[in-house]
C-alpha positions as CSV (number, residue, x, y, z in Angstrom):
1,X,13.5,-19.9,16.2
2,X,9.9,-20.2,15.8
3,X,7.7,-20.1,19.4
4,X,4.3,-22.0,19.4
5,X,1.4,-20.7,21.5
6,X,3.1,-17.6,21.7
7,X,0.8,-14.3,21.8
8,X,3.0,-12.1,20.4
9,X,1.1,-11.0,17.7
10,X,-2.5,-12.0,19.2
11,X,-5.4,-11.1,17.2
12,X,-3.1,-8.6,14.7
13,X,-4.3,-8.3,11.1
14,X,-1.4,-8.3,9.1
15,X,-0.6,-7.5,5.1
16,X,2.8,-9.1,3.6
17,X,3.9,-8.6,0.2
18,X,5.6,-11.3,-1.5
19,X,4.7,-13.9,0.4
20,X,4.5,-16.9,-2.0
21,X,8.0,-17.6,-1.3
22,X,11.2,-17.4,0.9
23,X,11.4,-14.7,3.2
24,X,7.6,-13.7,3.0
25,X,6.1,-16.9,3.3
26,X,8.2,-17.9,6.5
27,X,6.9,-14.1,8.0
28,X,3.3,-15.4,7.2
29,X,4.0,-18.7,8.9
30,X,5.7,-17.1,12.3
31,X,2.9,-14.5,12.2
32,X,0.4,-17.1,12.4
33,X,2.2,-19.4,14.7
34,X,2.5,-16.0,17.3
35,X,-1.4,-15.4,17.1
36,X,-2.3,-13.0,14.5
37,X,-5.8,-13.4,13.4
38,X,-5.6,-12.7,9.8
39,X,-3.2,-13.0,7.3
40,X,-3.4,-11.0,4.0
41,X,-0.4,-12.7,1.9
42,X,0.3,-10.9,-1.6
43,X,2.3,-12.0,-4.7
44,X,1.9,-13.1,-8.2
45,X,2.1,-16.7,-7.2
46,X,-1.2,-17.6,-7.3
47,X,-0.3,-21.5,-6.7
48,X,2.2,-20.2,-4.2
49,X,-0.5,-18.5,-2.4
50,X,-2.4,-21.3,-2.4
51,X,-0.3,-23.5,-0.6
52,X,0.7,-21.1,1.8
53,X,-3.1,-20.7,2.8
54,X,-3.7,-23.9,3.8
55,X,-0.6,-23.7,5.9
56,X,-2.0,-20.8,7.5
57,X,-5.2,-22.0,8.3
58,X,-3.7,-25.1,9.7
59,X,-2.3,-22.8,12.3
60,X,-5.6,-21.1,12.9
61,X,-5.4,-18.2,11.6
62,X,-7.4,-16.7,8.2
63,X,-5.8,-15.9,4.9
64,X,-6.5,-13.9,2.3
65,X,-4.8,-14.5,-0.8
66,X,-4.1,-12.0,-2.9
67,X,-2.9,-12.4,-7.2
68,X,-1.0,-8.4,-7.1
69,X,1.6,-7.0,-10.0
70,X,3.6,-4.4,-7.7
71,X,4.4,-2.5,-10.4
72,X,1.4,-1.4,-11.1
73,X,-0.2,1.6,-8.6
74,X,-3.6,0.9,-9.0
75,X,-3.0,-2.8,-7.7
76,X,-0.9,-1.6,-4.9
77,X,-3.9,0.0,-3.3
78,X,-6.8,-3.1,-4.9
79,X,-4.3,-5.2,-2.7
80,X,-4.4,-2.8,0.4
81,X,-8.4,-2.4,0.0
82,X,-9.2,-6.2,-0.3
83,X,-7.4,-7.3,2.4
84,X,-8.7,-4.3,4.8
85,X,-12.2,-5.3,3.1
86,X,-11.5,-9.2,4.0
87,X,-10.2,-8.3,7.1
88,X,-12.5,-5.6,8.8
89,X,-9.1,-3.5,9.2
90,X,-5.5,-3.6,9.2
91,X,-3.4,-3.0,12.1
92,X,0.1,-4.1,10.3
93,X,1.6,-3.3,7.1
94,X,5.1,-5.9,5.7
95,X,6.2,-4.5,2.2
96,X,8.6,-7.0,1.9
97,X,8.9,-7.8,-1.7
98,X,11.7,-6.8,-3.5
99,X,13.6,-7.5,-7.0
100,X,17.1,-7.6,-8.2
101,X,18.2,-5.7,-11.5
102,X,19.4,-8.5,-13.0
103,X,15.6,-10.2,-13.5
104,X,15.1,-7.2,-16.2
105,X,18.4,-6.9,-17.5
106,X,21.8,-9.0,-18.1
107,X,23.6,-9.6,-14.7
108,X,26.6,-8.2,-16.1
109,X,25.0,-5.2,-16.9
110,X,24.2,-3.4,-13.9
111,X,27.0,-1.1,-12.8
112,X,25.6,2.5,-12.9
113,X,27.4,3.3,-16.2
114,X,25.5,0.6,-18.1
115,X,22.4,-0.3,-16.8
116,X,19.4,0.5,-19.3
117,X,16.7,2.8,-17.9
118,X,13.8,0.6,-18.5
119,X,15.5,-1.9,-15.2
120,X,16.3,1.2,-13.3
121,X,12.2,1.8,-13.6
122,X,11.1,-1.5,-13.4
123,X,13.4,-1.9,-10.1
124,X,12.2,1.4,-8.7
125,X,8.7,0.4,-9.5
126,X,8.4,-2.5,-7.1
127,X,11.5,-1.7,-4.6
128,X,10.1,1.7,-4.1
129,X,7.0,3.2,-5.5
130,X,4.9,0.2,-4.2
131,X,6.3,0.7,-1.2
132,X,5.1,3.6,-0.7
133,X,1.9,3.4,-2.2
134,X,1.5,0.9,0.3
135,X,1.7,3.1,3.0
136,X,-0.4,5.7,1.6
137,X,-3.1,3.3,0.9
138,X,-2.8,1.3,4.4
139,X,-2.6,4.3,6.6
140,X,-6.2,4.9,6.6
141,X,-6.8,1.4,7.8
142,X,-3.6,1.9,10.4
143,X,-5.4,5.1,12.0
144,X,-8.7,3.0,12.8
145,X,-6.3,0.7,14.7
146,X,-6.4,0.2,18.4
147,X,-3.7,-2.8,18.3
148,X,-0.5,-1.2,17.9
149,X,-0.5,-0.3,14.2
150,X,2.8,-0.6,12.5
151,X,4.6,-0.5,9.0
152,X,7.9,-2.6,8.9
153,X,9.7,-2.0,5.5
154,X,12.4,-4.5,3.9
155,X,15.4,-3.1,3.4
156,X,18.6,-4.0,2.7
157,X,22.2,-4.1,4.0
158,X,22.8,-3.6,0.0
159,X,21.1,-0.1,0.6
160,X,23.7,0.8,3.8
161,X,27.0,0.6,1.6
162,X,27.6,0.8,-1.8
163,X,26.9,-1.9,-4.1
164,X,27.7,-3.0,-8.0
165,X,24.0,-3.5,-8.2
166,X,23.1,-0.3,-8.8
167,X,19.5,0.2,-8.9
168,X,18.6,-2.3,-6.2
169,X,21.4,-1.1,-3.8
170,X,19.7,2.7,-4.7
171,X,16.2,1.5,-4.5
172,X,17.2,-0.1,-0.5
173,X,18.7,2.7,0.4
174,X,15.4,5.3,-0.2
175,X,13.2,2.8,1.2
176,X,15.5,3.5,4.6
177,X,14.8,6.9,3.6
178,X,11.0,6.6,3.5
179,X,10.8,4.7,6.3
180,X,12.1,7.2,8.0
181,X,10.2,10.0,6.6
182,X,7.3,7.9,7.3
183,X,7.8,7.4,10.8
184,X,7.9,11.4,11.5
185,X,4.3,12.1,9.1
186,X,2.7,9.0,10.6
187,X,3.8,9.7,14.3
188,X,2.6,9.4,17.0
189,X,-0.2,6.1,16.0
190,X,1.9,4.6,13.4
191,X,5.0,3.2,14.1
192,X,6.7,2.5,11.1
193,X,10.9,0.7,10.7
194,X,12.7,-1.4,8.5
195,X,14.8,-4.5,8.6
196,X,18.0,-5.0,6.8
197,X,18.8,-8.6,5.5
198,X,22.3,-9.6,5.0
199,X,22.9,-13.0,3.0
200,X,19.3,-15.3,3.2
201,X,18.9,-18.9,2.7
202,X,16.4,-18.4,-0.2
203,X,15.4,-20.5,-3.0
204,X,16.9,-18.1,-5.0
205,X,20.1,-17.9,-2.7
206,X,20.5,-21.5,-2.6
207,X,19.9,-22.2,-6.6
208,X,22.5,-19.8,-7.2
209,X,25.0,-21.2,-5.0
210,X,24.2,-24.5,-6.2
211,X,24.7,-23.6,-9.7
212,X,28.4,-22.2,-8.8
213,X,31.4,-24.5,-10.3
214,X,33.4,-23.2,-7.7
215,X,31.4,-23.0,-4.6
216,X,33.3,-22.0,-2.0
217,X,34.2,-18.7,-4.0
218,X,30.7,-18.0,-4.6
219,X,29.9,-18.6,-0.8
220,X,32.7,-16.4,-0.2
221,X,31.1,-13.6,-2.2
222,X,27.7,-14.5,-1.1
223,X,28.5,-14.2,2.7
224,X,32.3,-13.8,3.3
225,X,31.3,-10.1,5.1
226,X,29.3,-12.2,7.7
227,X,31.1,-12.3,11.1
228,X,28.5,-15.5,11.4
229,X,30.4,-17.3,8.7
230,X,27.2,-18.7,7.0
231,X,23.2,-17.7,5.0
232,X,20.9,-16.3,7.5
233,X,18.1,-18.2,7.8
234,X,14.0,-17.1,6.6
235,X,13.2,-18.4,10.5
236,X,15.7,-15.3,11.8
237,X,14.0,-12.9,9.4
238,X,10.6,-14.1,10.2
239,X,11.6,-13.3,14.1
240,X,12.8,-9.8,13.7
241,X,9.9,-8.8,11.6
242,X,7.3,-10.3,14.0
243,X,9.1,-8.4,17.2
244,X,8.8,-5.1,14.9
245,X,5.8,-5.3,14.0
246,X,4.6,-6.5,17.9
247,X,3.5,-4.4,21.4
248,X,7.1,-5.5,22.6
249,X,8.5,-3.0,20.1
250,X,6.0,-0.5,21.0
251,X,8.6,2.7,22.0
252,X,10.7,1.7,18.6
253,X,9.8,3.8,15.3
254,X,11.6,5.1,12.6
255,X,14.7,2.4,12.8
256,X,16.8,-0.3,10.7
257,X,17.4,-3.7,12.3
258,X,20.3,-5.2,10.5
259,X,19.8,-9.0,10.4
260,X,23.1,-9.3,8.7
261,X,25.2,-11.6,10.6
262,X,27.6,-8.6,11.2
263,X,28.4,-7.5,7.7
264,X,27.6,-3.9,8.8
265,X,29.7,-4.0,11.7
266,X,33.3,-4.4,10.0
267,X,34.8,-3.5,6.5
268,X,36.2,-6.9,6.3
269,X,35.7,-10.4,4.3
270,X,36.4,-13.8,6.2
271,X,38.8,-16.2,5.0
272,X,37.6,-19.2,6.8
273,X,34.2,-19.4,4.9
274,X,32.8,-22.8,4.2
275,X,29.6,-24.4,2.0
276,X,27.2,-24.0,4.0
């Protein structure tokens, strides 16, 4: 899935947001494989930062690490300045850290009738209001581009249908919302879309499966709606987000790519799934 030497993203300075880990770090790692110059890679992880640099530059391309709390505004836009500072620009945005409800509340306490307020905030917070404060504070930057500035916004197949998890699956859906929205005030020099994970091989993903007595049930919950009966992969995320955020997705603004395995495409669950 990955493609060596290739110039898709040549000389592109791009942001990510939680990078330290899973799907963000395997973005930074594709970018710099398909020749972006610069690689501004955000998270709390300062260790995980670390190591991911190194990787980076081993690929020849810069990083700039960046120690950011999401949840609060005023980092948001220290992050955004820094890296443009670092940088001498910006020409692509990723806001692709997220959270679940359950890391501020119990996990059986998240159905809209009984999760507290103080997740619902923290959720929105990071899910949402960093997202946008993102934008607002990259678009400057994004203007002064002459390399096909974009914004590419994770979303979530969670924010497409209903979900128990009721601030996340809120929290997805508005960032489809804003991307949107964003896409019609930042046209026509901003191009700005979202992608939509299904099920992801994560560290996360994997522990929890892992940690299952019965695992085959908790595959099938985890990705029984996939027509592809098995996790996605970071390396097929990492793809999608690089051909969003590159020239060959130049006449594309203001969309969702599912990269779901299917799950949007049916109403069904499969009863062939396996441990993968």
């Amino acid at each position: 899935m990955t493609s060596k030497g290739h110039d898709m993203l040549d000389d592109k300075r791009i942001l990510i947001t939680g990078a330290a880990q899973g799907m963000g770090r395997e973005i930074a790692l594709e970018a710099a494989r398909r020749g972006a110059s610069h690689l501004g890679i955000a998270d709390r992880d300062v260790e995980g930062l670390r190591t991911l640099a190194a990787e980076i530059e081993a690929l020849g391309a810069r990083a700039a690490e960046l120690e950011v709390d999401l949840a609060q505004g005023t980092q948001v836009i220290a992050m955004v300045d820094d890296f443009a500072r670092q940088a001498g620009g910006m020409d692509t945005l990723v806001n692709n850290a997220g959270v679940l409800d359950h890391v501020f509340t119990d996990p059986d306490r998240v159905r809209v009738h009984e999760l507290e307020e103080t997740a619902w905030d923290a959720v929105m917070d990071i899910n949402l209001k960093a997202v946008w404060l993102a934008i607002k504070a990259a678009t400057p930057y994004l203007m002064e581009s002459s390399r096909g500035p974009s914004v590419v916004n994770a979303a979530s197949v969670a924010g497409m249908n209903g979900s128990p998890m009721t601030a996340y699956s809120v929290s997805k859906a508005a960032v489809l919302q804003l991307t949107r929205t964003a896409a019609v005030g930042l046209a026509p020099h901003i191009r700005v879309n979202a992608f939509s994970p299904g099920s992801i091989r994560t560290p996360m993903s994997q522990s929890h499966l892992d940690a299952a007595d019965d695992k085959v049930a908790r595959a099938r919950a985890m990705y029984g709606t996939h027509l592809l009966p098995r996790f996605g992969e970071v390396e097929e995320i990492a793809a999608a987000v690089c051909f969003l955020a590159s020239d060959a997705a130049s006449f594309i603004t203001g969309a969702n790519l599912p990269v779901d395995g299917g799950t949007t495409a049916w109403r069904g669950v499969r009863d062939d799934v396996e441990v993968d």
